[in-house]
N, C-alpha and C positions, 0 to 999 in steps of 0.2 A: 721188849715192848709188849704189854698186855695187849691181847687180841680183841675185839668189839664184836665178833661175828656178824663183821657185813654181806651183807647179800651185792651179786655180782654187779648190779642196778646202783650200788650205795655209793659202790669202790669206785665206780667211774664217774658218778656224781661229786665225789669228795676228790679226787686226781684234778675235774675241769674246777672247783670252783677254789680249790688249794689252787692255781695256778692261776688263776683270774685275780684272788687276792694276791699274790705275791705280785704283778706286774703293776696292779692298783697303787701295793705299798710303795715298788722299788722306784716311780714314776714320780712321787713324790718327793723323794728324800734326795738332798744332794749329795753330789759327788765323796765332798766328807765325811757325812754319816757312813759308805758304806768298808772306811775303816773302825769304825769302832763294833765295840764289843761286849757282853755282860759284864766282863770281868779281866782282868789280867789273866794271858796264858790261854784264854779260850779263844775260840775262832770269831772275826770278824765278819760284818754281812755279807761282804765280797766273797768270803771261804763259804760261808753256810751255803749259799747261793751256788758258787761252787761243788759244795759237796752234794747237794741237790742233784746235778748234775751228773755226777758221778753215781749216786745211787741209782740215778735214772736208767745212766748206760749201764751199769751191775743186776741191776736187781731185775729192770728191764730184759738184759738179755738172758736172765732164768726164766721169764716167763715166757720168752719166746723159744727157749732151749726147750723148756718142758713141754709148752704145745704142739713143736715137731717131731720130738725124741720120745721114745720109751725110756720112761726111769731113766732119766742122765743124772750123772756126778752135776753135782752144783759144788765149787770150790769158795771157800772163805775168801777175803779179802780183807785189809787193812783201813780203814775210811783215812785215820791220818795220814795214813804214806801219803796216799793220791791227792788229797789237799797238801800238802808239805812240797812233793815233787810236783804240783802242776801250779803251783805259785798264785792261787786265785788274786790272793791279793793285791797284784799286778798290774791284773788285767781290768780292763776298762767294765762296768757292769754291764752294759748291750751285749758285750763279747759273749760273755759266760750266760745272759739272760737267751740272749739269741741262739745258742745251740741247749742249752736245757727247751726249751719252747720246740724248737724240733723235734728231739725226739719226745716231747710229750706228745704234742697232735700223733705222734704214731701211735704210741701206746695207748694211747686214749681209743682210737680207732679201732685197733686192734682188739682192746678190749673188749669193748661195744660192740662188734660182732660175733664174738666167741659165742658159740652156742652147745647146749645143755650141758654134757661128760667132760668137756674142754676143759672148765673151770674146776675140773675134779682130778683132772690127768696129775702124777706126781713124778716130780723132782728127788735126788736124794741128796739132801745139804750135807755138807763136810761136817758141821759141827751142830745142825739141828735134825738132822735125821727126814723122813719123809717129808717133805711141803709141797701140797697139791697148790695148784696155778692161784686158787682162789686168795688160800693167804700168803704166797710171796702177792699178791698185788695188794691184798688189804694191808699188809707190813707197810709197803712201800707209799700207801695214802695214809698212815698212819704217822712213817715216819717224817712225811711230808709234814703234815697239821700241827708235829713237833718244831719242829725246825721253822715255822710261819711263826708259832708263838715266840719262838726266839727274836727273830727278826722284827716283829709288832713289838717284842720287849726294849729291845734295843732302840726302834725308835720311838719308841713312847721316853724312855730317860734321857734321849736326844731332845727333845723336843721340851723338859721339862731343865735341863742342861742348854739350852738356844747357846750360850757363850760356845763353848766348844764349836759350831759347827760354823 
């Protein structure tokens, strides 16, 4: 994912209002909608929403590793296993909306107090090398605003689609 070089002020701005819009979207749309999907084979609202969730706890718990540790390993991880083995599409959307909303209010917080060197402290990724706190969090509002456009795609050709739902 190409980087925007946001400032620390930007990234928590884009985390609360990426999440203000997805609760707006998901509020709307019914139960049906949140199995479909762009396409055959790709992930369903329920999984994105899902997977949301799962970056949150992943990506979430690098910034919070980096901000107590010196230089820690940061390990890889799978996005499909964890949506595959944790069945999003199962589950009821509150389920999965109500504990993604969790730990966001944390991170969000956490962020937002982090002050000056904080935001500089680094991490060592398994597969991208150095990543100081600032951008695993812009990553992670980045890959957010990804994943919103998905789900605003989806229901926009739901909505132009009315018969399916």
């Amino acid at each position: 994912m190409e980087r925007k070089n946001l400032r620390p002020e930007e990234i928590v701005f884009s985390l609360r209002t990426t999440m203000n819009r997805l609760e707006q979207l998901l509020a709307q749309m019914p139960e049906a909608a949140l199995r479909l999907s762009l396409a055959p084979g790709k992930w369903c609202v329920a999984e994105i929403v899902g997977h949301l969730y799962d970056t949150e706890e992943v990506w979430g718990g690098r910034i919070a590793k980096v901000c107590q540790e010196t230089n820690p390993f940061l390990p890889g991880y799978d996005p499909e296993a964890y949506v595959r083995k944790r069945g999003y599409k199962h589950y009821h959307l509150s389920e999965i909306f109500d504990l993604l909303r969790a730990y966001r209010r944390q991170r969000e917080q956490t962020l937002a107090r982090l002050q000056g060197d904080v935001w500089d402290r680094v991490g060592i990724h398994e597969e991208e090398g150095e990543m100081p706190v600032q951008v695993l969090a812009e990553i992670l509002a980045l890959h957010e605003q990804h994943h919103l456009q998905q789900i605003e795609q989806i229901w926009q050709r739901a909505l132009l689609e009315e018969g399916d739902l």
